[in-house]
C-alpha positions in Angstrom: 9.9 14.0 -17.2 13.0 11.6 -16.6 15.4 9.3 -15.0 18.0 11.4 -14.1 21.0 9.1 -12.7 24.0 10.9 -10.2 26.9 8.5 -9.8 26.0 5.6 -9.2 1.5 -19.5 -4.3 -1.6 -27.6 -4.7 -3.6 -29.5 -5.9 -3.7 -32.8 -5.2 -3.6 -35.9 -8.2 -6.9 -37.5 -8.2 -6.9 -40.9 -9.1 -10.4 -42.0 -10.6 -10.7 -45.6 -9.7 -13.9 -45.9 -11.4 -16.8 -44.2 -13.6 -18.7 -44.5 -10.2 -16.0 -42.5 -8.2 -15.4 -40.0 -11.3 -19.6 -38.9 -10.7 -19.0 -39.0 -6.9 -15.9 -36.8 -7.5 -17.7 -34.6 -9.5 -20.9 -34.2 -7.8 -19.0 -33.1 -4.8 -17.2 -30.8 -6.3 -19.8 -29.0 -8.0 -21.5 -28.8 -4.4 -18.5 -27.4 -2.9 -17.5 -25.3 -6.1 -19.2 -22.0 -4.6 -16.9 -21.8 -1.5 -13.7 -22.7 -3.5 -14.2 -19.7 -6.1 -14.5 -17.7 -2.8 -11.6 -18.8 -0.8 -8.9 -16.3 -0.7 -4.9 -16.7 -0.6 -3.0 -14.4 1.8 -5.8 -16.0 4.0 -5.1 -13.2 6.8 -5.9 -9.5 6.8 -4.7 -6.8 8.9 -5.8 -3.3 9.5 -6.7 -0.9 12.1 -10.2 -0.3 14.2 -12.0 1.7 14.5 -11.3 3.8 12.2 -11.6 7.0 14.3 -10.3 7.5 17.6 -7.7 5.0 19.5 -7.2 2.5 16.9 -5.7 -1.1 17.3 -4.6 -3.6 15.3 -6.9 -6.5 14.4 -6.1 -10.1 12.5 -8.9 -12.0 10.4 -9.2 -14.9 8.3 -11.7 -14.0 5.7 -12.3 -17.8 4.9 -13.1 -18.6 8.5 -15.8 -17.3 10.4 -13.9 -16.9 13.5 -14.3 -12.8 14.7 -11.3 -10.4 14.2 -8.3 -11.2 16.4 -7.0 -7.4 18.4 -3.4 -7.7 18.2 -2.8 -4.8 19.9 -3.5 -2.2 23.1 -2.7 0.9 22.9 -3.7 3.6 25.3 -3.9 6.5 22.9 -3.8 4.7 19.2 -1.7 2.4 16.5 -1.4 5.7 13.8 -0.2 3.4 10.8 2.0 0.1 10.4 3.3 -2.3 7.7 3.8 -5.8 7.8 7.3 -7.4 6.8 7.6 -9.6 3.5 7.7 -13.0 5.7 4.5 -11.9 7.2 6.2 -12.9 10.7 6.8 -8.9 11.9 4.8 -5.8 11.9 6.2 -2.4 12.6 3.3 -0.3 13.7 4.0 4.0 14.9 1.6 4.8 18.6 1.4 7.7 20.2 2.6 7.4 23.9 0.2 9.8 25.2 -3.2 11.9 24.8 -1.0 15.2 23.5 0.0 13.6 20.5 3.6 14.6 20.8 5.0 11.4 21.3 4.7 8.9 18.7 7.1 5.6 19.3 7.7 2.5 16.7 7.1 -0.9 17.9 7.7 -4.0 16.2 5.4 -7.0 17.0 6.3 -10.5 16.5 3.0 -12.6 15.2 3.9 -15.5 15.7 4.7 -14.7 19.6 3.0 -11.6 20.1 5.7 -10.4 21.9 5.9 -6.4 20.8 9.5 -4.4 21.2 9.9 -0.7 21.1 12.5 0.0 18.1 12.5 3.7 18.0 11.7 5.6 21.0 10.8 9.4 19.8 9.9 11.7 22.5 8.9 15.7 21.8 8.7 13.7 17.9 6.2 11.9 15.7 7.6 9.0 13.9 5.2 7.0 11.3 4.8 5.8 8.0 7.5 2.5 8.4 8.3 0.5 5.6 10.7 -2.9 5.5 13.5 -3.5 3.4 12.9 -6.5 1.5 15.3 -9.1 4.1 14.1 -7.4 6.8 17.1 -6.1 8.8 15.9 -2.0 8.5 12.7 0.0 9.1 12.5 3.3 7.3 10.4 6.0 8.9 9.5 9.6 9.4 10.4 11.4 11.9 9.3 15.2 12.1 9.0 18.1 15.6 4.7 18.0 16.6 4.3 21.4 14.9 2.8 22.2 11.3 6.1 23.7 10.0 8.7 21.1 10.7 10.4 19.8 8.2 10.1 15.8 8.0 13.4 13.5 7.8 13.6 9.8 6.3 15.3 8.0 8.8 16.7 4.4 9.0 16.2 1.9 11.8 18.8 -1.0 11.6 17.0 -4.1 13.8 20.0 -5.8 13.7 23.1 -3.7 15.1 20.0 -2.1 17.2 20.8 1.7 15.7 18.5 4.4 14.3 20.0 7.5 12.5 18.9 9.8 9.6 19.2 8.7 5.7 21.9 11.3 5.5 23.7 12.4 1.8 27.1 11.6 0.9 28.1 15.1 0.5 30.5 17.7 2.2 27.2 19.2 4.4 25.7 15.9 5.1 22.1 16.9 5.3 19.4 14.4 6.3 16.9 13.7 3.5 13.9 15.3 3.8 11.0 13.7 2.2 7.4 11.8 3.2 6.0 8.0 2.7 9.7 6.3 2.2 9.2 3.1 0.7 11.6 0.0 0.1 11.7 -1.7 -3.1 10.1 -5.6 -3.0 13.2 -7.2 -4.1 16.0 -4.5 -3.6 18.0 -2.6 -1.1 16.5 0.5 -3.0 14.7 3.1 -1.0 12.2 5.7 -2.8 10.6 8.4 -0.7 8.6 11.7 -2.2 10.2 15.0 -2.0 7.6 17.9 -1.5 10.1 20.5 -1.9 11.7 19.8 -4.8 8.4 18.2 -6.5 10.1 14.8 -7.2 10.4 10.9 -5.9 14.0 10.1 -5.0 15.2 6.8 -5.7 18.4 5.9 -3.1 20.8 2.8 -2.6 22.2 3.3 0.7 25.6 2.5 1.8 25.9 0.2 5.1 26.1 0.3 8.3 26.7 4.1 7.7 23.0 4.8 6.2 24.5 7.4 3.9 23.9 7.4 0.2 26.0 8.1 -2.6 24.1 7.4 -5.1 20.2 8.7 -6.1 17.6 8.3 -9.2 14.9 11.4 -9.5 11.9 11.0 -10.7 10.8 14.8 -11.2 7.9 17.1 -11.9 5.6 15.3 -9.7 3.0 16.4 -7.1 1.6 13.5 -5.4 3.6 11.5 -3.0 1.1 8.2 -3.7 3.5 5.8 -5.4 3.9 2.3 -6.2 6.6 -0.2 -6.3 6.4 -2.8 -8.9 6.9 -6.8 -7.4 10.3 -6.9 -9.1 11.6 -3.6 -8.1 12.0 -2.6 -11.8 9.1 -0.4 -12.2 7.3 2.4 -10.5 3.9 3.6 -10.9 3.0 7.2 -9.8 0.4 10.1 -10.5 1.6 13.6 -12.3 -0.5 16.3 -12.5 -0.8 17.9 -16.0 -2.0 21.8 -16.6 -3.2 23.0 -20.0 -5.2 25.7 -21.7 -7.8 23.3 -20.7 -7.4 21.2 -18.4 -6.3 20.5 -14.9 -5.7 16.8 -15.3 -3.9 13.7 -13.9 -1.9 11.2 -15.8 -1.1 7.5 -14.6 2.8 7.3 -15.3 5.0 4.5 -15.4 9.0 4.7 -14.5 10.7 2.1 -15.8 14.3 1.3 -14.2 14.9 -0.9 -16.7 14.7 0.9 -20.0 15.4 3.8 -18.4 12.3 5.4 -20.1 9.1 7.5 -18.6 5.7 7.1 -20.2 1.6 7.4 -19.7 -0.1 4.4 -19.0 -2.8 5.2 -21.8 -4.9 8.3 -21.2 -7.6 9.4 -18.6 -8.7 12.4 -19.5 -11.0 14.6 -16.7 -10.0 11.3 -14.5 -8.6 11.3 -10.9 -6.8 8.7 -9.2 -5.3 7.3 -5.7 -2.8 5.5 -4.9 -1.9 2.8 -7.3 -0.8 -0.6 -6.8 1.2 -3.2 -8.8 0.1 -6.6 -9.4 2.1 -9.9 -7.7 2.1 -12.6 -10.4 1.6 -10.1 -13.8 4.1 -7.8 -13.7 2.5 -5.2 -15.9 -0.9 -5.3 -14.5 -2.0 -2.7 -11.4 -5.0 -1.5 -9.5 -5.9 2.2 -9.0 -8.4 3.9 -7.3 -9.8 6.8 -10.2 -12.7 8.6 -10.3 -14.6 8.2 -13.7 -15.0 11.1 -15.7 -17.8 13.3 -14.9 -21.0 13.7 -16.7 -22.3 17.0 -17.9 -24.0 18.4 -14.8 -22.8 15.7 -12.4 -21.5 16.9 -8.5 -18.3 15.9 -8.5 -18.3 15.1 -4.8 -20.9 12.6 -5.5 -19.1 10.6 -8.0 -16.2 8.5 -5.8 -13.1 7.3 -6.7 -13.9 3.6 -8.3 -11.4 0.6 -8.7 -9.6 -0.1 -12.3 -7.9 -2.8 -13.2 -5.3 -1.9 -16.4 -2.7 -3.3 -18.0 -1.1 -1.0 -19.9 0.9 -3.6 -22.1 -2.3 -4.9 -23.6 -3.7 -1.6 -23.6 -6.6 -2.8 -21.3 -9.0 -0.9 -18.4 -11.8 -2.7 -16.7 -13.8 -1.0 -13.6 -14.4 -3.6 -11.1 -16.5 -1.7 -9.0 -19.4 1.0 -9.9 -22.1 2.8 -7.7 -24.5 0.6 -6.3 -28.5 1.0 -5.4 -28.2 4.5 -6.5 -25.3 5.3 -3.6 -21.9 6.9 -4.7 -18.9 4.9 -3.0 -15.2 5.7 -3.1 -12.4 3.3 -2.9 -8.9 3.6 -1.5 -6.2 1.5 0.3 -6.2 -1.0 -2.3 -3.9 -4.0 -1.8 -3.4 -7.2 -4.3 -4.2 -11.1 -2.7 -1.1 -13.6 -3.0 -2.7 -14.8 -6.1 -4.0 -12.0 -7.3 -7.6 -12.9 -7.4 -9.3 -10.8 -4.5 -8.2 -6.7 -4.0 -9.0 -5.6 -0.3 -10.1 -2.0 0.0 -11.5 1.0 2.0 -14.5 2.1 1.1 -16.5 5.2 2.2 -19.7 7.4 0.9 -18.4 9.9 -2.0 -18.3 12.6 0.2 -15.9 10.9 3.2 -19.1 11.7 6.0 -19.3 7.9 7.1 -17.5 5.2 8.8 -15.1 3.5 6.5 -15.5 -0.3 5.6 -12.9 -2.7 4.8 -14.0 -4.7 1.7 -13.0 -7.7 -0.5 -13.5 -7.5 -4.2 -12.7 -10.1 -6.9 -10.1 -8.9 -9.2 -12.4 -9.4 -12.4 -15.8 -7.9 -10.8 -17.5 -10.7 -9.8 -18.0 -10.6 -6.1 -17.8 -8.2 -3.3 -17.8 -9.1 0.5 -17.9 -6.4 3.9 -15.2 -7.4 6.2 -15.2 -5.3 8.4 -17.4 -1.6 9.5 -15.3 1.2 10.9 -12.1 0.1 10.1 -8.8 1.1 8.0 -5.7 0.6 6.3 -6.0 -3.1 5.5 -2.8 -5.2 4.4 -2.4 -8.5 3.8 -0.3 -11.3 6.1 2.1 -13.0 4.2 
């Protein structure tokens, strides 16, 4: 386990006139108190419907009760998108046809909801974009429609209008090859898992050539669900562990900063999902992990609930649990703006029904459906 370096959201001031206005004050607020503690920042949500078949985009405001807004039409299906950090753009991958050998990237403005086709991939399926933190480039996958294709990161610049591979600052200049690229929230950094080789890679790329020259690795790792920290200076990610034992999963932590790899506490018998880092505490995150089993439990009963830890203070707290005697998973979390509400997927243990799209206070305190047969939720900056 290491680094190894090559080269390189108003209150207002209430003026209390009188006793008589401070009890008027007060009585209203008390009467109004229930939908304040409810009202969410980010107040807009994302994600796709339904969840199987042609999916589209829809928009919602989970503090209005106005219905879901489809952003898009597509023929044959949105597969996957992700929304810019301005909240003004999404970059969204559809498939052009029924034979699912065609898969394009648009880019649709929301606050015009004019849509423009940025990478045109025919005979190819391009998917999984993520934005650079200003902006100005969309990385993506881009892989041949057959099972043993090898899949390229590959770097749309919006700007000069130009799409190329992320290609190696070496005498063979290879593409990188590598799944889910990610940009950092604050940096031109791009990270991307590398199934091959078992490790994250960890690029600064060199513009307007897209080639890189310098790389981190994060190695000896086997899931390709990773997290950025808000800052950019930390990344969370899950490592499988074997011993005489034990087939286990650890929670790790990268940090850029110190330059040091470590556990964030131990889990033992424990499975997780895709973590997620906090917005306003920068060592807090969310993780979907599935408790540890009870002596005769069915493992495929008992679904993935979501954790809140903070490794710092050394602190775990399961926010949600199985309800009425039903066994739930969780997945796809995302943090609100203020960190109060996390949206996420939920489905029966066993992945047999429709998913939902739920909201759940950050300390366990409420829950609320937002929307049945439905997926990938994000929020709208």
């Amino acid at each position: 386990m290491r680094i190894k370096k090559i080269d390189r959201l108003d209150f207002a001031v209430i003026a209390i006139i009188s006793l008589f206005g401070l009890i008027i004050f007060t009585l209203g607020y008390i009467r109004a108190n229930q939908f304040t503690k409810t009202t969410i920042s980010k107040q807009r949500l994302v994600y796709l419907a339904p969840a199987f078949g042609a999916s589209d985009l829809y928009l919602l405001d989970p503090n209005s009760s106005a219905p879901p807004e489809r952003l898009t039409k597509e023929d044959f299906g949105v597969y996957d998108f992700s929304v810019n950090n301005t909240g003004n753009l999404l970059a969204y991958s559809a498939d052009r046809d029924n034979t699912q050998r065609n898969r394009d990237i648009w880019v649709l403005n929301l606050e015009t909801r004019q849509r423009q086709l940025v990478v045109e991939c025919t005979q190819m399926l391009c998917a999984t974009p993520s934005w650079a933190a200003d902006g100005s480039l969309l990385a993506y996958e881009k892989r041949q429609p057959i099972a043993s294709a090898n899949t390229e990161i590959w770097i749309a610049d919006l700007i000069r209008k130009k799409n190329g591979p992320l290609i190696f600052n070496t005498s063979e200049n290879m593409p990188a090859q590598g799944v889910f690229p990610k940009w950092a929230p604050s940096t031109n950094q791009l990270a991307y898992f590398d199934s091959t080789h078992e490790q994250i890679n960890i690029v600064q790329l060199n513009m307007p050539e897209v080639t890189v020259s310098a790389i981190d690795v994060i190695d000896n790792v086997q899931n390709p669900l990773f997290a950025w920290s808000q800052d950019g200076h930390q990344m969370a990610y899950i490592q499988h562990q074997v011993d005489d034992v034990l087939n286990r999963q650890v929670l790790m932590r990268a940090d850029f900063s110190r330059g040091v790899i470590e556990p964030m506490g131990e889990f033992m018998d424990r499975q997780f999902s895709q973590p997620v880092w906090s917005n306003t505490i920068s060592t807090r995150l969310a993780v979907s992990m599935r408790d540890k089993l009870s002596n005769g439990s069915n493992s495929t009963l008992n679904g993935q609930q979501i954790w809140v830890i903070e490794p710092i203070k050394n602190t775990t707290l399961s926010i949600t649990q199985r309800m009425n005697g039903d066994y739930y998973s969780y997945g796809g979390l995302k943090w609100s703006g203020d960190d109060n509400w996390i949206v996420a997927v939920r489905n029966t243990a066993s992945f047999l029904g429709e998913p939902e799209i739920w909201l759940v206070r950050s300390d366990g305190g409420d829950m609320r459906l937002i929307a049945q047969n439905a997926t990938l939720p994000d929020w709208v900056r």
